[in-house]
C-alpha positions, 0 to 999 in steps of 0.5 A: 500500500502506498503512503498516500493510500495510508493516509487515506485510510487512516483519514477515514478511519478518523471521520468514522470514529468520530461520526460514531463517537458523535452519534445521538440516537435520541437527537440525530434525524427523525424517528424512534431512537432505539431504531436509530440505536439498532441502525447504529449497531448494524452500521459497525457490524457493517464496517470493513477496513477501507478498500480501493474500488471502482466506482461508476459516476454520473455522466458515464464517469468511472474513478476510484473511492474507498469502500467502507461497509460490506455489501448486504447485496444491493448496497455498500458505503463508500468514500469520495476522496474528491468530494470529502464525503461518503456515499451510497453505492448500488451493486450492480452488473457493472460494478458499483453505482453512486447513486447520488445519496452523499453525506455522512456515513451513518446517514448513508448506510440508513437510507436504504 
């Protein structure tokens, strides 16, 4: 792995640390808390150490981003180095679709 690919990485692992660590089941978005505490709970039991994929974009425009959750067969959470943010991912035929679901981790992986 390249030092800058580490760095990378250990980026991400710093914004998701945080984004947990900050995480309030009881004030953050709409709905039930103890969903939102088992929404949580699966986004960790999800999480992978960063992996370099491609991804297809919009416009027929195909780059790298960082995978940070497995697959549960149709999703996964990425992250866009170019855009500072993660992404929801569609597994598909031709590899993984952004979607255009960008933000923050947690959000992401609970909008499916």
């Amino acid at each position: 792995m390249r030092d800058s690919d580490r760095s990378e990485v250990a980026h991400i692992k710093r914004r998701l640390a945080a984004e947990i660590d900050g995480f309030d089941p009881a004030g953050h978005g709409h709905g039930i808390a103890d969903w939102k505490t088992s929404t949580l709970a699966a986004f960790r039991d999800a999480l992978i150490e960063p992996e370099l994929r491609l991804v297809n974009l919009a416009g027929g425009i195909t780059d790298e981003a960082w995978a940070v959750t497995r697959s549960n067969g149709a999703y996964r959470v990425l992250w866009l180095p170019w855009a500072d943010a993660f992404s929801l991912a569609v597994e598909s035929r031709y590899g993984l679709v952004d979607i255009s679901v960008h933000g923050d981790a947690i959000g992401c992986f609970s909008s499916v």
